[in-house]
TORKOL-4160 file (C-alpha; in steps of 0.2 Angstrom, whole numbers, padded with zeros to 4 digits, m for minus):
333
<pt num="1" X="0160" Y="m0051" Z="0054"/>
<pt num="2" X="0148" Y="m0038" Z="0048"/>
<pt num="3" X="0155" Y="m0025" Z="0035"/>
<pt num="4" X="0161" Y="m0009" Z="0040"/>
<pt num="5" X="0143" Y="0002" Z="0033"/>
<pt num="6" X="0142" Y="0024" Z="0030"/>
<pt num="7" X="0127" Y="0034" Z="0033"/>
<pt num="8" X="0121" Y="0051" Z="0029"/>
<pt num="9" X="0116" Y="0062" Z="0043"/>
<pt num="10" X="0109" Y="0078" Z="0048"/>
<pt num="11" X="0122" Y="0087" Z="0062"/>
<pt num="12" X="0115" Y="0103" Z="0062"/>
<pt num="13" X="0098" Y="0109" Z="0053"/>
<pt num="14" X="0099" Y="0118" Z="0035"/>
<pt num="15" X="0098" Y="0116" Z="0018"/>
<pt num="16" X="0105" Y="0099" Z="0015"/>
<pt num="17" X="0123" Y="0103" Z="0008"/>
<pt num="18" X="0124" Y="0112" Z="0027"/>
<pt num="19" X="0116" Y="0098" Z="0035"/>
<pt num="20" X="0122" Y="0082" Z="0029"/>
<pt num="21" X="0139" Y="0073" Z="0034"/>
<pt num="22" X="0145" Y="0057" Z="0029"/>
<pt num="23" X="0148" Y="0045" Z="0043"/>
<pt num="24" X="0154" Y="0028" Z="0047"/>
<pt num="25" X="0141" Y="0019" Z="0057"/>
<pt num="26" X="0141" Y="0003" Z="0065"/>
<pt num="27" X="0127" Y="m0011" Z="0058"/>
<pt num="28" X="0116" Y="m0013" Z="0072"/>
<pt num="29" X="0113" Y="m0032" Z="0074"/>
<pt num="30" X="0096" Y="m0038" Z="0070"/>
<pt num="31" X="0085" Y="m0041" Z="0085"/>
<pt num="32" X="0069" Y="m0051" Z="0088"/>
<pt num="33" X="0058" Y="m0049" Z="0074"/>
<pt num="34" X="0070" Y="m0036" Z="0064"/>
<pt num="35" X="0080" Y="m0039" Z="0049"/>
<pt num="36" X="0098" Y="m0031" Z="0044"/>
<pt num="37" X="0097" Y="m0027" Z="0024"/>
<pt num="38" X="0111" Y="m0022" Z="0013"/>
<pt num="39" X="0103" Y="m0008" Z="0006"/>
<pt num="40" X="0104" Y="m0009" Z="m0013"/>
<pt num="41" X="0095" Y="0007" Z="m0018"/>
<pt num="42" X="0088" Y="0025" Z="m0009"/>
<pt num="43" X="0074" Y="0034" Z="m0014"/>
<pt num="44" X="0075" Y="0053" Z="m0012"/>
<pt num="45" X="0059" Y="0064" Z="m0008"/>
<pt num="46" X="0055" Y="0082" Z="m0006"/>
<pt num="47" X="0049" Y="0078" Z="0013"/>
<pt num="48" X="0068" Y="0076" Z="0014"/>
<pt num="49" X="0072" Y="0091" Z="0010"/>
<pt num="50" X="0061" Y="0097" Z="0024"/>
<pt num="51" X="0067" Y="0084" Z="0035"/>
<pt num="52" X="0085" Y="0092" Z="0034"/>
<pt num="53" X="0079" Y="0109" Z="0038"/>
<pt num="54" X="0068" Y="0105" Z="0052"/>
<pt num="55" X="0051" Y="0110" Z="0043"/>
<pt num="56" X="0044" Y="0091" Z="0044"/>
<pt num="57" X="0033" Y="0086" Z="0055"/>
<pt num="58" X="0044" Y="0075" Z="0061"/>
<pt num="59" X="0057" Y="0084" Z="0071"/>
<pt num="60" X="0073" Y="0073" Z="0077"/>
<pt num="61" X="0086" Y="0078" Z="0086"/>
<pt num="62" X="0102" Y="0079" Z="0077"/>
<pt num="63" X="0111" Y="0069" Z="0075"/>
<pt num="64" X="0100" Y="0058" Z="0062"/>
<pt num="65" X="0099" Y="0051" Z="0047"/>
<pt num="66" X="0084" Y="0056" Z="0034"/>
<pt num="67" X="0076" Y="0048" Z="0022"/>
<pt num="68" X="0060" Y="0036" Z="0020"/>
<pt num="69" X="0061" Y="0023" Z="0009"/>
<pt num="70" X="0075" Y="0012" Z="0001"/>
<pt num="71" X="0075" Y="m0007" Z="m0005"/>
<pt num="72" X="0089" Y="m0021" Z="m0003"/>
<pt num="73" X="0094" Y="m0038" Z="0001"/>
<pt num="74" X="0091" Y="m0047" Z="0019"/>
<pt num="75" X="0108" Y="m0054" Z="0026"/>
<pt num="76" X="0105" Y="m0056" Z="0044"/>
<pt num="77" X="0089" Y="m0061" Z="0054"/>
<pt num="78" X="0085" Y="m0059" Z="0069"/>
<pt num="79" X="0071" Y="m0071" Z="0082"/>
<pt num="80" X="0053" Y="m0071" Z="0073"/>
<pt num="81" X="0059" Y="m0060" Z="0057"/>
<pt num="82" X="0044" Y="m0062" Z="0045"/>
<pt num="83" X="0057" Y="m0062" Z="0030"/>
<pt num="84" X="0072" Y="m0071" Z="0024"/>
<pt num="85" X="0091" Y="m0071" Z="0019"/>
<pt num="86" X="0092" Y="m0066" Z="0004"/>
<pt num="87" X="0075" Y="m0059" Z="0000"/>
<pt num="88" X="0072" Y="m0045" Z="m0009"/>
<pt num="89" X="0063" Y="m0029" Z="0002"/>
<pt num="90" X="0058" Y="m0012" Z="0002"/>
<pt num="91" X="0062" Y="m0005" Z="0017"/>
<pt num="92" X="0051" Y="0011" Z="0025"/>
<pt num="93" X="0060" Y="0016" Z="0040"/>
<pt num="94" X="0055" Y="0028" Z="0055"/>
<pt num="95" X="0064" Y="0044" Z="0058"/>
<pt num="96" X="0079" Y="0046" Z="0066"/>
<pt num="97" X="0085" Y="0029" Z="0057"/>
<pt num="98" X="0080" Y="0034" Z="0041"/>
<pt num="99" X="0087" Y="0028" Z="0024"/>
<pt num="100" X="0101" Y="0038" Z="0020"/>
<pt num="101" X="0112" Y="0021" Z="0024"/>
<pt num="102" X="0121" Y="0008" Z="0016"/>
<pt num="103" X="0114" Y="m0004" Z="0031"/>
<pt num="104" X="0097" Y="m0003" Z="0038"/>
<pt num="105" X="0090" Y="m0011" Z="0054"/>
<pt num="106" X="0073" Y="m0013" Z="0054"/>
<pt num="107" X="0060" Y="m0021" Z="0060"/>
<pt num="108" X="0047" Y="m0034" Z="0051"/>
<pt num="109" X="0033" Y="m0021" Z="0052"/>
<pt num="110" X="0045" Y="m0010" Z="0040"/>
<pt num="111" X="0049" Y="m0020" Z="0027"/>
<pt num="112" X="0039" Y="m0023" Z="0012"/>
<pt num="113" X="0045" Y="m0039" Z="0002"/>
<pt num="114" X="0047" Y="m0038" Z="m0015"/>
<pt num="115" X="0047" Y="m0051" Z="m0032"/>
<pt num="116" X="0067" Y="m0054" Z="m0038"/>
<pt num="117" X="0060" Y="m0049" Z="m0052"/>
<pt num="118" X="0058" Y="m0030" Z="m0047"/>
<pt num="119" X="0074" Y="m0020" Z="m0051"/>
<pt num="120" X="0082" Y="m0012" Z="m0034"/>
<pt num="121" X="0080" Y="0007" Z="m0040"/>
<pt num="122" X="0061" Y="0004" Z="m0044"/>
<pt num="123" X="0058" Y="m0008" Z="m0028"/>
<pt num="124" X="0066" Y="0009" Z="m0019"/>
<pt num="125" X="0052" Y="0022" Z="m0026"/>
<pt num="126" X="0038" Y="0012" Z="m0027"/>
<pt num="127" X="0030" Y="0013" Z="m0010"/>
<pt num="128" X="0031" Y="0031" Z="m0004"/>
<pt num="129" X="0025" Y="0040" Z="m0021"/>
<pt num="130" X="0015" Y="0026" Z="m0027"/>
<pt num="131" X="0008" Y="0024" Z="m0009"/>
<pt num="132" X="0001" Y="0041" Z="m0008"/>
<pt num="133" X="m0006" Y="0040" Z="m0024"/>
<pt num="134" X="m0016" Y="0026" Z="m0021"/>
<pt num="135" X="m0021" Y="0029" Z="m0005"/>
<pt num="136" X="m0028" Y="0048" Z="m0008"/>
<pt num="137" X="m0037" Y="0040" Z="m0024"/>
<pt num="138" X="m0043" Y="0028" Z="m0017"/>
<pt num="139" X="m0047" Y="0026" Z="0001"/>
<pt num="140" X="m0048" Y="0046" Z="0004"/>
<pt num="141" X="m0057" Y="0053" Z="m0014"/>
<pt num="142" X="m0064" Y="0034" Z="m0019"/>
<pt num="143" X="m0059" Y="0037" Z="m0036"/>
<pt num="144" X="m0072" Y="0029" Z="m0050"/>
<pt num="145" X="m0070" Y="0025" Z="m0068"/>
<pt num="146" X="m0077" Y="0041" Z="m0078"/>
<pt num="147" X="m0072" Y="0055" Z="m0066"/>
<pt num="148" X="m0061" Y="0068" Z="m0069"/>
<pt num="149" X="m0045" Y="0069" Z="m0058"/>
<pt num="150" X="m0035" Y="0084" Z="m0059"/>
<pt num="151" X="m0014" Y="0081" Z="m0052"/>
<pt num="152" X="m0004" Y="0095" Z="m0047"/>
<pt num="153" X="0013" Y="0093" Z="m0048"/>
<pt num="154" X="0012" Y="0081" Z="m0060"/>
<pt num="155" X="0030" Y="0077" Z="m0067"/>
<pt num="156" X="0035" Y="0074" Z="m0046"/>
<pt num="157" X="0034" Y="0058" Z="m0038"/>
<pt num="158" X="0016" Y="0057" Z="m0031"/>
<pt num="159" X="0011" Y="0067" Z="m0047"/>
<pt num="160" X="0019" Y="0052" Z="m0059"/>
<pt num="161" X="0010" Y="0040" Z="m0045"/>
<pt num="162" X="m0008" Y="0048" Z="m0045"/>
<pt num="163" X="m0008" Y="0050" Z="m0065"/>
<pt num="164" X="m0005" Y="0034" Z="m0069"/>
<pt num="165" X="m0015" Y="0027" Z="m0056"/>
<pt num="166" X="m0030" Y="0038" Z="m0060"/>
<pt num="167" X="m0026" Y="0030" Z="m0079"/>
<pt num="168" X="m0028" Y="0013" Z="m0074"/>
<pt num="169" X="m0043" Y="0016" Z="m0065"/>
<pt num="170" X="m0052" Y="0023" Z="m0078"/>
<pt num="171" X="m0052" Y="0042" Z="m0076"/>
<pt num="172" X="m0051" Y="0054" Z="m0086"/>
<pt num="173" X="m0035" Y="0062" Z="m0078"/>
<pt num="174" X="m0030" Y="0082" Z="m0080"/>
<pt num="175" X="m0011" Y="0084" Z="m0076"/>
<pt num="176" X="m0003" Y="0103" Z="m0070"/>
<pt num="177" X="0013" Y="0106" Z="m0073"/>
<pt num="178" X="0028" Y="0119" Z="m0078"/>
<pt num="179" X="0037" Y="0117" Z="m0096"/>
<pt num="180" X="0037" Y="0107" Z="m0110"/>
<pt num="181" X="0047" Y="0094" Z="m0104"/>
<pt num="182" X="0035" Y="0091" Z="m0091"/>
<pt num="183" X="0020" Y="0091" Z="m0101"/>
<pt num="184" X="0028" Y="0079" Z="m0113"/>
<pt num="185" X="0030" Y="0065" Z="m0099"/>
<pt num="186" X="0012" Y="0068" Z="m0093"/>
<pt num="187" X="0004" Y="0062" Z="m0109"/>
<pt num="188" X="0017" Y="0047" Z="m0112"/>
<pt num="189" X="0012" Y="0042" Z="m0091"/>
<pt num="190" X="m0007" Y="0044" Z="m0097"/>
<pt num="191" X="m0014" Y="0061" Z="m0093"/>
<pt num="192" X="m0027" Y="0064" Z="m0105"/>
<pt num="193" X="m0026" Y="0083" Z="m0104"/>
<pt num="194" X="m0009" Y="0093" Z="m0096"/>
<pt num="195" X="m0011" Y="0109" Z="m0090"/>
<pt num="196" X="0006" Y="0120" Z="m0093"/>
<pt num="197" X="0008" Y="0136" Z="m0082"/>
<pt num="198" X="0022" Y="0142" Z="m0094"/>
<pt num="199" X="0006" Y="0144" Z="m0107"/>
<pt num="200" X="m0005" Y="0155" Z="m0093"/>
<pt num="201" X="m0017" Y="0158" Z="m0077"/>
<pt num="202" X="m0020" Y="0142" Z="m0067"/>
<pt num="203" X="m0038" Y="0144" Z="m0066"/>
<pt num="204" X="m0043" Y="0148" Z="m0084"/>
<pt num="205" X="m0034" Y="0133" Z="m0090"/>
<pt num="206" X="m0042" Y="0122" Z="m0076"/>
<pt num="207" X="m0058" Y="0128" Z="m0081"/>
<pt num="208" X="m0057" Y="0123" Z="m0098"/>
<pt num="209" X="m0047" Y="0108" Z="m0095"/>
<pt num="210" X="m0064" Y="0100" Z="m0082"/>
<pt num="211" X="m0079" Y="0108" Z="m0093"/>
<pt num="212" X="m0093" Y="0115" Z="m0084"/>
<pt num="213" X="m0095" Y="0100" Z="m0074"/>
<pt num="214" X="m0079" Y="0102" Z="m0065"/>
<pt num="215" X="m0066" Y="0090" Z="m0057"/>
<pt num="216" X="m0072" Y="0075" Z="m0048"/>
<pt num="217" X="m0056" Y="0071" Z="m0038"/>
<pt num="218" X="m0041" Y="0085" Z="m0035"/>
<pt num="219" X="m0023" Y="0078" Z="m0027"/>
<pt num="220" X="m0015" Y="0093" Z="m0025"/>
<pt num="221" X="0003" Y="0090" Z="m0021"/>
<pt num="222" X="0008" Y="0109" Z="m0021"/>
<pt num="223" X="m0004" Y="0119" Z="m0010"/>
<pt num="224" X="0002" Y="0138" Z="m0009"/>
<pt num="225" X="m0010" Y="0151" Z="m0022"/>
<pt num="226" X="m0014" Y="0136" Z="m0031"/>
<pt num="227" X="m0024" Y="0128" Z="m0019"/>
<pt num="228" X="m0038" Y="0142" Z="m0019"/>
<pt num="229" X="m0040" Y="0139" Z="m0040"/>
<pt num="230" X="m0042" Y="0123" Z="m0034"/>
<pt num="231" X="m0058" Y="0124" Z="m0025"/>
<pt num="232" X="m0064" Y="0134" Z="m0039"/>
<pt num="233" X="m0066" Y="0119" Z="m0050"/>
<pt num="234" X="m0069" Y="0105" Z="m0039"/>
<pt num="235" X="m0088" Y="0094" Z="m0046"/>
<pt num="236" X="m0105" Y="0094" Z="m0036"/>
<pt num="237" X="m0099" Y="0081" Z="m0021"/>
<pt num="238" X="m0081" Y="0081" Z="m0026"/>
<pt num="239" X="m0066" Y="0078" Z="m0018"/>
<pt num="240" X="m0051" Y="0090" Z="m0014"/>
<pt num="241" X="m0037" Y="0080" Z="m0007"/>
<pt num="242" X="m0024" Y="0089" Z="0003"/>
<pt num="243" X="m0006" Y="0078" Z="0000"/>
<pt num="244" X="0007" Y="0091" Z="0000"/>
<pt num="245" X="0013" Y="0108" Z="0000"/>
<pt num="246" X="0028" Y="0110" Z="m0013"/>
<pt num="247" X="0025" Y="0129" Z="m0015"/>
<pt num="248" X="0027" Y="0132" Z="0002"/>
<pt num="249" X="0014" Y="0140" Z="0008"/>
<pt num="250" X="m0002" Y="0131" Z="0017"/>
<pt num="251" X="m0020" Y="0136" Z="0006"/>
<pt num="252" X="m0034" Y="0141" Z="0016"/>
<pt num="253" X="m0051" Y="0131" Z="0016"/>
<pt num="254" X="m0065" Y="0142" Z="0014"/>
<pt num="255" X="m0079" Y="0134" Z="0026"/>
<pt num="256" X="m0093" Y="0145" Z="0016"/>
<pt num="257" X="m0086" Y="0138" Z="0001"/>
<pt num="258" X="m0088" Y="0120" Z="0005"/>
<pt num="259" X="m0105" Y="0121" Z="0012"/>
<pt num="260" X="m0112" Y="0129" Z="m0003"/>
<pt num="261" X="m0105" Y="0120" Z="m0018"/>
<pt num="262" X="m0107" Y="0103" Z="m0007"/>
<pt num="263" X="m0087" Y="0097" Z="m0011"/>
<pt num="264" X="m0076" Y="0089" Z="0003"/>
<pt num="265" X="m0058" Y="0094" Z="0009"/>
<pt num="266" X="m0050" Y="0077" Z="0015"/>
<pt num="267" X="m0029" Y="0076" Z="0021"/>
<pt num="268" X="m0017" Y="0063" Z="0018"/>
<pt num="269" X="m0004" Y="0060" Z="0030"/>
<pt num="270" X="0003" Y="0043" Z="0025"/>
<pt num="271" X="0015" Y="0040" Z="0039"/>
<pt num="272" X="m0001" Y="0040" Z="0051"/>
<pt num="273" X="m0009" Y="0024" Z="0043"/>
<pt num="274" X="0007" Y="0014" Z="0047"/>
<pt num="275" X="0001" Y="0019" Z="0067"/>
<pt num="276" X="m0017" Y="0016" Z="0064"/>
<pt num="277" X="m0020" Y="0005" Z="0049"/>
<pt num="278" X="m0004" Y="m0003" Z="0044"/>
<pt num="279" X="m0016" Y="m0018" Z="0036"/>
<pt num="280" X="m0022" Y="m0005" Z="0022"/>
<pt num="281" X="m0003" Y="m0004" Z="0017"/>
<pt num="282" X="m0001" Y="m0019" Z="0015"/>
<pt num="283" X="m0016" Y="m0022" Z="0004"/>
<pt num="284" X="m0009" Y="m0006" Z="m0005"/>
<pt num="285" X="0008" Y="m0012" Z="m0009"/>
<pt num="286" X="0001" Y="m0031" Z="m0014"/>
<pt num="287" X="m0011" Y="m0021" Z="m0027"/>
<pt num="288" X="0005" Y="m0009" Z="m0033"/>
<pt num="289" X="0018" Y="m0024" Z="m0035"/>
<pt num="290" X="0004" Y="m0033" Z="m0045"/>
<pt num="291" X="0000" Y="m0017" Z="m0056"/>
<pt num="292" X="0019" Y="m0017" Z="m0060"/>
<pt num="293" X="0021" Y="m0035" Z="m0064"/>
<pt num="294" X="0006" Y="m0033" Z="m0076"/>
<pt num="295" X="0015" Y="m0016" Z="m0084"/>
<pt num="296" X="0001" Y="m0005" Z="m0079"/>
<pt num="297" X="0012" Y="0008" Z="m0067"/>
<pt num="298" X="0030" Y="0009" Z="m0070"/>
<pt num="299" X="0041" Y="0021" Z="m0063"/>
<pt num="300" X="0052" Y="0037" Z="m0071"/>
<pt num="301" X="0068" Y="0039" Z="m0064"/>
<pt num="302" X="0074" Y="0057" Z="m0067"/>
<pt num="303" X="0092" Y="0051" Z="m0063"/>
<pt num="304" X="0104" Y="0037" Z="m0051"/>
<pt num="305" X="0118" Y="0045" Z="m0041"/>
<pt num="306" X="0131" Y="0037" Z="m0032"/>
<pt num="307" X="0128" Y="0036" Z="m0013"/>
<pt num="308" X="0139" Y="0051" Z="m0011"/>
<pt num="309" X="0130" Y="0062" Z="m0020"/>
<pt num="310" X="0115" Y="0064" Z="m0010"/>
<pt num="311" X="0117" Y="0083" Z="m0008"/>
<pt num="312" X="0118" Y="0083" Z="m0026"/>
<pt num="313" X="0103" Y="0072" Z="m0026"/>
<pt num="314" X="0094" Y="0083" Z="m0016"/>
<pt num="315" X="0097" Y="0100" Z="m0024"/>
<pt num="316" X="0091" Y="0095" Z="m0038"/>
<pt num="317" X="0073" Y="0092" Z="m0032"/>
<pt num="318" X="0075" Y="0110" Z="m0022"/>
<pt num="319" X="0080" Y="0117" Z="m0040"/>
<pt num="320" X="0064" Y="0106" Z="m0046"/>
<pt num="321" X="0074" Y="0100" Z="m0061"/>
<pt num="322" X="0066" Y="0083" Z="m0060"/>
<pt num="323" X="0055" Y="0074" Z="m0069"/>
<pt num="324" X="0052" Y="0059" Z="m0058"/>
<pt num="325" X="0064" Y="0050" Z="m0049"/>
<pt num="326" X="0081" Y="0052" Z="m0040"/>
<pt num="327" X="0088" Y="0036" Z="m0035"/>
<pt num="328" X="0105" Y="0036" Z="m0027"/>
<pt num="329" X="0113" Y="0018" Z="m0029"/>
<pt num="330" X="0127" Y="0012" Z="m0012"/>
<pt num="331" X="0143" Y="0002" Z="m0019"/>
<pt num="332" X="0141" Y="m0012" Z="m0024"/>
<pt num="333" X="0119" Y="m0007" Z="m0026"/>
């Protein structure tokens, strides 16, 4: 008989403490090809903020539960299931069964096996942020060893993700972020320089953070008025890559811009290369499970909360009190 399981979902759209509701769900029964996994550890992200308001581009009808990646044990399999009982997984499921759950469903084509080796709460953050990183780096910007990389938002997940990725492949990385506590944690993930809006102007620290040859490769995570001091400092031929928009507001591409300092303005929609490419992925998450077995990217986890405190989890990346990660961990995770 399988377990009684909880999961949280989105009744009504809002922030999340007026959109979430603990429920008891049934465990679906896995079916051909699909896998049911005690889900040991949740990942939270900002798109899940914007999931529970309705701003992502992926608009469910409630009822639904958010969230995009989590990691657990396999306990039941169904027909043609490309994993195992008890195998360790990350799991990357598809909105409106998202990972807000102590049980997941899924099938083969979302879940990602991982070594025992990997601790739950790291197996749970390493594909989404790490993801991202890697592919904007380098499939999108084809990141080479000696270019300068300038991260914005830094100390978040994709930021944490690109710096010490572009570290490992040789760059010479310039982090932005706000505070001292943030600039600390840049340098110990790698960044060679860290740009701290406390200390003044975006662009005049940018500018003498790149030199007069400017930034190779930019992963801009935030967007909003930071996005046109971006395109100020991009390189001859380099490569502005479009991930996020944390601020809140969407920059605008100046097309006379482009044309006459010869840079290119690229976007990053990972959920799309699951449709389109899902073998790139896969390549992806091979290469990041080997740079973590090696030590070369490990990530910062900001704080594990019980299950039940997802709201809490939640708020405090809206408050943008994190540095890193926010785990929350089911009973018995």
């Amino acid at each position: 008989m399988r377990a009684p399981s909880r999961s949280w979902r989105v009744h009504r759209l809002g922030t999340p403490a007026e959109a979430l509701r603990l429920d008891g769900v049934e465990a679906r029964p896995p079916g051909p090809g699909e896998a049911r996994v005690a889900v040991g550890a949740i990942g939270l992200n900002f798109p899940d903020l914007l999931v529970c308001a309705g701003h992502y581009q992926e608009r469910p009808e409630p009822p639904f539960s958010p969230g995009f990646e989590a990691a657990g044990t396999v306990v039941e399999v169904g027909p043609g299931a490309p994993v195992a009982v008890g195998q360790q997984v990350t799991i990357v499921p598809e909105l409106p069964d998202g990972a807000f759950q102590e049980t997941l469903t899924a099938p083969g084509d979302q879940l990602y096996p991982v070594p025992a080796s990997m601790p739950v709460t790291v197996a749970a953050v390493l594909h989404v942020a790490y993801q991202t990183a890697h592919v904007a780096l380098h499939h999108r910007a084809r990141l080479r060893a000696g270019d300068t990389l300038v991260v914005t938002g830094a100390a978040g997940g994709v930021g944490m993700a690109a710096v010490q990725l572009g570290r490992a492949a040789g760059a010479r990385v310039v982090a932005v972020v706000t505070g001292a506590a943030k600039v600390a944690a840049c340098l110990a993930w790698g960044a060679d320089v860290v740009v701290d809006l406390e200390q003044g102007g975006l662009l005049g620290q940018l500018r003498a953070a790149v030199g007069p040859g400017g930034a190779d490769v930019v992963v801009d995570n935030v967007g909003g008025g930071a996005f046109d001091d971006l395109r100020r400092v991009v390189a001859f031929e380099g490569r502005l890559v479009v991930v996020g928009f944390t601020a809140g507001g969407v920059g605008t591409v100046a097309a006379n811009h482009v044309l006459l300092r010869n840079y290119s303005v690229v976007g990053l929609h990972l959920a799309r290369y699951r449709r389109e490419d899902p073998e790139l992925l896969r390549r992806v998450h091979a290469e990041l499970v080997g740079l973590w077995e090696r030590g070369v990217i490990e990530p910062a986890i900001h704080r594990i909360l019980p299950f039940e405190e997802a709201v809490d989890g939640l708020a405090m990346i809206a408050r943008r009190q994190t540095i890193g990660r926010v785990v929350l961990v089911p009973p018995g995770g």
